[in-house]
C-alpha positions in Angstrom: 30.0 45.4 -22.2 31.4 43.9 -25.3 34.6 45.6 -25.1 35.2 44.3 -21.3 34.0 40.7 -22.6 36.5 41.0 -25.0 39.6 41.9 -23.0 38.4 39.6 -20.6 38.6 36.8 -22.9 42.2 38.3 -24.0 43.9 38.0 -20.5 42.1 34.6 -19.5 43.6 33.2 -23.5 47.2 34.5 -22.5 46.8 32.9 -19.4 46.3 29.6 -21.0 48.4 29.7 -23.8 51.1 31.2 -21.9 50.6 28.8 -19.0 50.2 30.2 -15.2 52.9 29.0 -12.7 50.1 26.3 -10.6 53.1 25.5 -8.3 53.7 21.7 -9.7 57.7 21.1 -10.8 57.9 20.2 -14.4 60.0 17.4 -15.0 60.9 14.7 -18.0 61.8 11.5 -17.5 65.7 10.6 -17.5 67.0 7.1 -17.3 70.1 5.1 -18.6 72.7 2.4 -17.5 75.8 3.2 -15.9 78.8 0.8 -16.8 81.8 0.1 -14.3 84.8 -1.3 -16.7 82.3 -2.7 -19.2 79.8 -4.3 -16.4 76.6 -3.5 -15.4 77.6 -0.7 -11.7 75.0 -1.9 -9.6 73.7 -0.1 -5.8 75.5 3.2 -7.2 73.9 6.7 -6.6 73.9 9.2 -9.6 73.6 13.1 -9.4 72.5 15.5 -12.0 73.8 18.8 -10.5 72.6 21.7 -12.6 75.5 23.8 -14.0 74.1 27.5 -13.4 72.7 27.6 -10.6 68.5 28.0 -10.6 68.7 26.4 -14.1 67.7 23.0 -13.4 66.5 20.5 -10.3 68.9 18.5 -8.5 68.1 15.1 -9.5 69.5 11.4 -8.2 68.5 8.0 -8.4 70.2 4.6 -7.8 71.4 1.9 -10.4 69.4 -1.6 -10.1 71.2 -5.0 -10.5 71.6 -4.3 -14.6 73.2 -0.8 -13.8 70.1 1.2 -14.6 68.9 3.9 -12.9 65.8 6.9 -12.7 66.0 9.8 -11.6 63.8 12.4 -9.6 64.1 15.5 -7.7 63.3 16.5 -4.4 60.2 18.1 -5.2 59.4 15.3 -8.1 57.2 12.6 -8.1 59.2 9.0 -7.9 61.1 8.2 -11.0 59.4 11.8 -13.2 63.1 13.0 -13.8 64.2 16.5 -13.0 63.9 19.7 -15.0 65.6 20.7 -18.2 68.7 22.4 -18.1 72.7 21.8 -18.5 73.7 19.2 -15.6 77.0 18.0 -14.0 77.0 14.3 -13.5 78.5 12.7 -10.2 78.4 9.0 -9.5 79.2 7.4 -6.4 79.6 3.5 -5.1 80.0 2.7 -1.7 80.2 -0.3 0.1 81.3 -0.9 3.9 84.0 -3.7 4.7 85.7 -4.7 7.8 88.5 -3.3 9.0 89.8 -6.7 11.1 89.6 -4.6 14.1 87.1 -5.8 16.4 85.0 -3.8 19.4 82.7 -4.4 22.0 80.3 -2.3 22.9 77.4 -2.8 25.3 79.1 -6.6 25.7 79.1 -7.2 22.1 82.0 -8.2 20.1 81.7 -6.9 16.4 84.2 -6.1 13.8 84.9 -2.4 13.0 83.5 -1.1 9.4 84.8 1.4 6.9 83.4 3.3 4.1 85.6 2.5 0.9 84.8 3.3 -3.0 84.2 1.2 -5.1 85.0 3.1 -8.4 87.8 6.1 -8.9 86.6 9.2 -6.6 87.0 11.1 -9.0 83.1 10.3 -10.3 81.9 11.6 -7.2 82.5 15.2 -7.8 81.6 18.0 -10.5 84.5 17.9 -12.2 83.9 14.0 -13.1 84.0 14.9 -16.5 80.4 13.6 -16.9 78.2 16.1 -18.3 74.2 16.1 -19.4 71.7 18.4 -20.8 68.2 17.3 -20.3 65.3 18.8 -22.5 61.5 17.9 -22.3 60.4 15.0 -23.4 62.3 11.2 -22.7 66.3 12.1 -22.4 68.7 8.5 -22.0 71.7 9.3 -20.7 74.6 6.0 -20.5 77.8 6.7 -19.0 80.6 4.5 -19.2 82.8 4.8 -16.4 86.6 3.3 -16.8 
């Protein structure tokens, strides 16, 4: 009976010191302030796109009026970050303007919108340039984008 107790105790230590997968994500926090030509980019959406694919959690979040942002995942809470691992960065700014070209539809007269960027387009991919690698614990990433 003794030796049973004993390996029994064994497997249900490894268990806890080695942790058992309980389904949750675990994610650290990530934050920072994205800068558009020295200014505060405000209402842009961020990407962390893991670099290998299964190494890492998508994560995104948006910049406030001071260019700040959080991110999360998915499968994250709000704001809890995303997973460690190596990350593309992509950031994106959109904004809709009119395009002097008016419609009506269903008897109403409006002006005719398009989708332009607001920053190079060239931050919206993979190959931005931007780069991060998030570990556990708080991870501050600031990108300055000319």
């Amino acid at each position: 009976m003794q030796k049973h107790f004993s390996i029994l105790f064994l497997v249900a230590f490894s268990v806890v010191i080695l942790g058992c997968n309980d389904g949750k994500l675990r994610t650290y926090p990530v934050s920072g302030t994205i800068t558009y030509k020295g200014e505060p980019l405000a209402g842009a959406t961020i990407g962390f796109v893991p670099k290998t694919e299964g190494q890492g959690d998508t994560g995104f979040g948006r910049t406030d009026a001071r260019g700040f942002y959080q991110l999360q995942t998915m499968r994250g809470n709000v704001n809890a970050g995303t997973t460690p691992g190596e990350y593309y960065v992509t950031v994106v700014k959109v904004e809709s303007v009119g395009t002097g070209v008016f419609v009506v539809e269903s008897g109403v007269r409006s002006e005719a919108e398009e989708t332009v960027s607001r920053i190079p387009e060239r931050y919206s991919t993979t190959q931005s340039g931007l780069t991060a690698t998030v570990v556990r614990g708080r991870n501050v990433f600031d990108f300055d984008l000319e």
